[in-house]
C-alpha positions in Angstrom: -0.1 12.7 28.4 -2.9 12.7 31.1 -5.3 10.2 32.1 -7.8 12.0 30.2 -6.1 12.8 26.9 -5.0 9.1 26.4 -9.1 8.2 27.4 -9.8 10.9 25.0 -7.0 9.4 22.1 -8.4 5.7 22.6 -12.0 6.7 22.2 -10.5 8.7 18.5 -8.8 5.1 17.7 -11.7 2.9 18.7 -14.0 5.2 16.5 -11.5 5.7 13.6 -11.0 1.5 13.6 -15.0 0.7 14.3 -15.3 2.4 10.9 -13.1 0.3 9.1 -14.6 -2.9 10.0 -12.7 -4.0 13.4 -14.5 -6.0 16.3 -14.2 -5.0 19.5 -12.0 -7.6 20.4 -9.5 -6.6 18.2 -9.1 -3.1 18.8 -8.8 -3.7 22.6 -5.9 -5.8 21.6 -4.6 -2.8 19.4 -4.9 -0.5 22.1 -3.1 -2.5 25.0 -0.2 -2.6 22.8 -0.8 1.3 21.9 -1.0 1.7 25.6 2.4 0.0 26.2 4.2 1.2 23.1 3.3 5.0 23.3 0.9 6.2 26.2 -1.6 6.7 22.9 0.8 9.4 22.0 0.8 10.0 18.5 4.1 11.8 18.5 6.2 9.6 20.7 9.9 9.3 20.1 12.1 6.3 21.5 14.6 8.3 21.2 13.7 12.4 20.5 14.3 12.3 16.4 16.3 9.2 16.2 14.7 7.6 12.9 16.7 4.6 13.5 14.4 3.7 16.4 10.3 3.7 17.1 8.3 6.5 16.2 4.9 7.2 17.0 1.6 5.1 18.7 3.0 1.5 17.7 6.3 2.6 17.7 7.5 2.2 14.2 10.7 0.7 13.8 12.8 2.5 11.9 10.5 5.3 11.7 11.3 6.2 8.2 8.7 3.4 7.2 6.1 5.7 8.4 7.7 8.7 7.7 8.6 8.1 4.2 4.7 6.9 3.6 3.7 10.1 5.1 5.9 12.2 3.0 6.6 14.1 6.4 10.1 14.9 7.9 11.1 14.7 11.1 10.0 18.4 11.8 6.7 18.1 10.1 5.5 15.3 12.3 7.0 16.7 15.6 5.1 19.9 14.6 1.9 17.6 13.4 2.0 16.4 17.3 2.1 19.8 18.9 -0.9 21.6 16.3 -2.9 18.8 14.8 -2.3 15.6 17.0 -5.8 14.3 15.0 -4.1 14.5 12.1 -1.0 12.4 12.8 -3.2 9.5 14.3 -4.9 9.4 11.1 -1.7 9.2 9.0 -0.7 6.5 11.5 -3.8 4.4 11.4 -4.1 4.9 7.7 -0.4 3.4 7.8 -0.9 0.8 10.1 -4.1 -0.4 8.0 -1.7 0.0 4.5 1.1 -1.8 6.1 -0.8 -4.2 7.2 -2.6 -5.6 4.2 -1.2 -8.7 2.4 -0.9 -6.6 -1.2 1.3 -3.8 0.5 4.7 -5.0 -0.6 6.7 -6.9 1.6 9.9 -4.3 2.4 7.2 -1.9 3.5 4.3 -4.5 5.4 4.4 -4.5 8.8 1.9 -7.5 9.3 3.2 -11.4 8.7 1.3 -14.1 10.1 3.4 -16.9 10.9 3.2 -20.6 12.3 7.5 -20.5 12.3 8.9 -20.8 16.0 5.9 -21.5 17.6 5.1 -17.8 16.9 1.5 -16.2 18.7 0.7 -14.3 16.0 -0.9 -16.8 13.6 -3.5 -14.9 12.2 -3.6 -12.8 9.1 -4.7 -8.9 9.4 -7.6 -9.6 7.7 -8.6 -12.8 10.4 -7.4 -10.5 13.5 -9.3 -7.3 12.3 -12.7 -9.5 12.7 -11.7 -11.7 15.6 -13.5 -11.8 18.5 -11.0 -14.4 20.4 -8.1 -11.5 21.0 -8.5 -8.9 23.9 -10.6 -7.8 26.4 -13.7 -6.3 25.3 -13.3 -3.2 27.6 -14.7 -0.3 25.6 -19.0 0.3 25.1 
């Protein structure tokens, strides 16, 4: 992806995320893993249609998780990515909101806070989506 279609991708995520009640903080976080994990590349393979391995913005590991939620195959989302790219980022951040909430059932969250082995990641969704102590605030 260019410079300007990932700009262009994190400006869609900050917007889409804005909406649903995140800080600023909090999305920058989100979108300097997204920046690592994928290039903001909705359609990102770790390995061209390996469903065994990460799949998409965050890189969903296996990617049947978000597959299977999606109801999409592996050629629906690869053709998703080349003629409605919009579309697949909202299927992923309405997935990564779903899996992330405490009632989505455990085999299919994607979210645990934890205090075991002096883990980082101590807050719940629901504490990081509001925080103002995680990332940079880089985006106006």
């Amino acid at each position: 992806m260019t410079d300007e279609q990932q700009k262009a991708n994190a400006q869609y995520i900050y917007d889409y995320l804005i909406d649903e009640g995140w800080s600023k903080n909090a999305i920058a976080g989100l979108l300097g893993n997204i920046q690592q994990e994928s290039q903001l590349n909705p359609g990102v393979w770790q390995d061209l249609n390996n469903t065994k391995l990460g799949y998409g913005q965050v890189q969903w590991d296996d990617t049947t998780k978000f597959l299977d939620w999606a109801e999409l195959n592996v050629n629906n989302a690869n053709g998703m990515a080349q003629n409605d790219p919009k579309q697949l980022m909202d299927l992923q951040l309405e997935f990564l909101i779903w899996s992330s909430q405490t009632s989505t059932p455990s085999d299919c969250r994607q979210w645990f806070a934890t205090t075991n082995y002096d883990s980082p990641y101590k807050m719940t969704y629901d504490e990081y989506i509001v925080s103002t102590s995680v990332g940079i605030s880089w985006i106006t």
